[in-house]
C-alpha positions as CSV (number, residue, x, y, z in Angstrom):
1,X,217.1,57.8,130.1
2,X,217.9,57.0,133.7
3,X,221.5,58.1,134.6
4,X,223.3,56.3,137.8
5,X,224.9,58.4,140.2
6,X,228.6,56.3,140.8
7,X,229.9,55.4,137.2
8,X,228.7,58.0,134.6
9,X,227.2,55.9,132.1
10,X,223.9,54.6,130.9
11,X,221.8,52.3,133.0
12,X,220.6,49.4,130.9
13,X,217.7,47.8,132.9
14,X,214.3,48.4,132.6
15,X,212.3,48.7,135.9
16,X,209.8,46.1,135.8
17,X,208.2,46.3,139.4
18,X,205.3,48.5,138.4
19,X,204.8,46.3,135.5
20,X,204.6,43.3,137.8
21,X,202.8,45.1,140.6
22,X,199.9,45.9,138.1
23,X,200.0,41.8,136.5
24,X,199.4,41.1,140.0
25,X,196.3,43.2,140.7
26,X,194.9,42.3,137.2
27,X,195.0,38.5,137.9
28,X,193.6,38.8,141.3
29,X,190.5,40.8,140.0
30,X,190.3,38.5,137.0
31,X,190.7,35.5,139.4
32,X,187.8,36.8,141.6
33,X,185.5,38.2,138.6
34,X,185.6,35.1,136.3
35,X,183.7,32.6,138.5
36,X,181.2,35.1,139.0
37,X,180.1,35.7,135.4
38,X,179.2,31.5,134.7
39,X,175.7,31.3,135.5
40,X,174.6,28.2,137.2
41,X,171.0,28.0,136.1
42,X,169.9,24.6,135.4
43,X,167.5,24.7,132.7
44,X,165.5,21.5,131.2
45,X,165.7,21.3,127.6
46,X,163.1,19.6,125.5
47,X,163.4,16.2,124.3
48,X,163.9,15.6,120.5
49,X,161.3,13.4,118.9
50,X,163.1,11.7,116.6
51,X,159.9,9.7,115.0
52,X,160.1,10.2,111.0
53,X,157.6,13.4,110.2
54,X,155.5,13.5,107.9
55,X,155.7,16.7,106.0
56,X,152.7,18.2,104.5
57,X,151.4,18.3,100.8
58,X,152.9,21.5,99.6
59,X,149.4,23.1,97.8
60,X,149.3,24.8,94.7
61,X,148.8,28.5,95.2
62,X,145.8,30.5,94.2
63,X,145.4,32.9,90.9
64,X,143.2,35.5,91.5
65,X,143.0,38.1,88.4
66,X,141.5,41.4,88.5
67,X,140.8,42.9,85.3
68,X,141.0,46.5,85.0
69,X,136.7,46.9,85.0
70,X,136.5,45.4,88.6
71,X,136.0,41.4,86.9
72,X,137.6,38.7,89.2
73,X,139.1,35.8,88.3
74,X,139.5,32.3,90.6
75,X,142.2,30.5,89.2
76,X,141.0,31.5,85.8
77,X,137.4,31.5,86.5
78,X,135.2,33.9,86.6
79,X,133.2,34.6,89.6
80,X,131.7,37.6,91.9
81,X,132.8,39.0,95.2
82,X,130.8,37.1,96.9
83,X,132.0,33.7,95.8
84,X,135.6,35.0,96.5
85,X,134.7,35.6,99.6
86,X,133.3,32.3,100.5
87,X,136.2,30.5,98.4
88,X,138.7,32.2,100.7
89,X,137.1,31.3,104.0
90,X,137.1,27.3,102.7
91,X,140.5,27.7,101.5
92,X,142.0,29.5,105.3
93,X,140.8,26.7,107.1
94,X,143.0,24.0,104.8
95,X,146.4,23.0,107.0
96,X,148.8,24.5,105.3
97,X,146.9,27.0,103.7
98,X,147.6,27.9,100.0
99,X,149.2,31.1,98.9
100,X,147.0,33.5,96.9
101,X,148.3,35.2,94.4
102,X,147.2,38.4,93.1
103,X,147.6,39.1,89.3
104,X,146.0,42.6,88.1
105,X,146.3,44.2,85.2
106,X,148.2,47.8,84.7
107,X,145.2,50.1,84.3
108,X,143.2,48.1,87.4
109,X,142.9,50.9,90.0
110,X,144.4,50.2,93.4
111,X,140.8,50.2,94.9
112,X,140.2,47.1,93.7
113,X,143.5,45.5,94.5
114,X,143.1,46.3,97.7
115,X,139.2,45.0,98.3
116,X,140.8,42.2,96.9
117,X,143.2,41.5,99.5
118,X,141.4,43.0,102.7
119,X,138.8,40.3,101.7
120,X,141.6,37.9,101.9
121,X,142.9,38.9,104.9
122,X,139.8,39.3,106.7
123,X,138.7,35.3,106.1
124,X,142.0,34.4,107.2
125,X,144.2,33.9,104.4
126,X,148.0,34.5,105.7
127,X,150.0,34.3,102.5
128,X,148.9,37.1,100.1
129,X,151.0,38.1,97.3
130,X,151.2,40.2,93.7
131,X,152.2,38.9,90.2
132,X,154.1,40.7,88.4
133,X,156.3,40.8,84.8
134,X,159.9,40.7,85.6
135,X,161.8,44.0,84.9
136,X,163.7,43.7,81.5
137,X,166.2,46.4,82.4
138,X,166.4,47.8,79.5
């Protein structure tokens, strides 16, 4: 505590000139900053078109089963590597393409899975995806 020098007791006033002096200085740097920081770029917005879309026929996805011995399946029938192949590059070029899922079974080896969907990719298909059985949790 401050003491005065004439009377002997306490001085009850706080000081506040430093705590104005530095108010001051923070609103003048404030005051000079803040217009600074709003940008002033004009920038041209696109137009909404507010015509009614038409939205597209969702398609039904594709099944493709692999059975453990390397036999494909195209939505439950049978065919060859070749014929998937050509199915796929018919089906990429369809707006919005379908989703092809991939069902194999447990004992199918990974090789095949995967032949499988590099053929997909490679004709285009975007949506690939696996099947599989929901976890019980037992």
């Amino acid at each position: 505590m401050a003491f005065s020098s004439g009377g002997g007791g306490a001085m009850s006033d706080i000081n506040v000139t430093p705590l104005v002096d530095v108010m001051l200085v923070l609103l003048i740097i404030f005051m000079i900053t803040a217009p600074l920081m709003t940008h002033k770029v004009k920038v041209e917005l696109p137009k909404a078109n507010l015509e009614e879309k038409q939205e597209p026929l969702p398609t039904p996805p594709i099944t493709v089963a692999v059975l453990d011995d390397g036999t494909l399946f195209w939505n439950d029938e049978e065919v060859t590597a070749d014929m998937l192949e050509s199915r796929f590059s018919v089906e990429a070029q369809k707006t919005p393409q379908p989703q092809v899922n991939v069902r194999a079974d447990e004992t199918t080896r990974y090789r095949i899975v995967n032949d499988v969907v590099k053929t997909a990719q490679a004709q285009g298909m975007r949506k690939v995806g696996f099947v599989t059985t929901p976890d019980r949790g037992n």
